[in-house]
N, C-alpha and C positions, 0 to 999 in steps of 0.2 A: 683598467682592470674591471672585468664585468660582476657584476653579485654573484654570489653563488652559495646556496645555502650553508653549505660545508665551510663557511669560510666566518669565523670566530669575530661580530659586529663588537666593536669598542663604542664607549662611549665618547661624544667630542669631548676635547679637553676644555678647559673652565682656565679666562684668565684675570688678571685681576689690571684694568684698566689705571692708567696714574694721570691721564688729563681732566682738566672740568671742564664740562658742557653743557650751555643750555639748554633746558628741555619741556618738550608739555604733552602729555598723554593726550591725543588729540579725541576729541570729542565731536566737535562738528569741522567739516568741513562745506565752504560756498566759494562761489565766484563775488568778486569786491561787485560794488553796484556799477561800476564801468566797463566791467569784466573783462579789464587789465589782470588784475593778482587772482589768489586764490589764497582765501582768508582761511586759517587751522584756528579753534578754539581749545580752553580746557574744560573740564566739566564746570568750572565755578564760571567760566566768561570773563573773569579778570584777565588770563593771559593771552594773548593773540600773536598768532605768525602769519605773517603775510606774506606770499610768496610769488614768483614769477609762473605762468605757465610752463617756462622750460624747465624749472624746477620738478612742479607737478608730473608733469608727462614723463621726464627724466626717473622719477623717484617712486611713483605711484601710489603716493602715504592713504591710508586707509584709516577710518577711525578707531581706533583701541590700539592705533600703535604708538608711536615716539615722533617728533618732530624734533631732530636735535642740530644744535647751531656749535660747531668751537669756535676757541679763543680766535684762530684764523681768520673767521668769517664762512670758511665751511660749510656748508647744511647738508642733512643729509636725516633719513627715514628709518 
């Protein structure tokens, strides 16, 4: 279905998540010093994720977003 002005915009619906995930408002991202991984920090440097290339290129996290891991193993942006 195409836009169209006429046509009454809803807001998306809001839902209320039940799993826990880990996570870090990512702040920097680099390439690891072998430039195997690709290392996500938080704004303190305490936390770190370090991820594969196919991850990276797959997901394309950018800083001031989420890096988030579930219980699974999971990862995802």
């Amino acid at each position: 279905m195409a836009y169209s002005p006429r046509v009454k915009m809803r807001t998306i619906p809001t839902y209320k998540s039940h799993k826990k995930v880990q996570a870090i408002k990512i702040e920097l991202i680099e390439p690891s010093p072998d430039q195997s991984k690709i290392v996500m920090t938080d704004h303190t440097g305490a936390y770190v994720a370090v991820v594969s290339a196919g991850y990276f290129y797959k997901h394309a996290p950018q800083v001031g977003g989420y890096y988030v891991k579930y219980k699974d193993g999971y990862e995802s942006w």
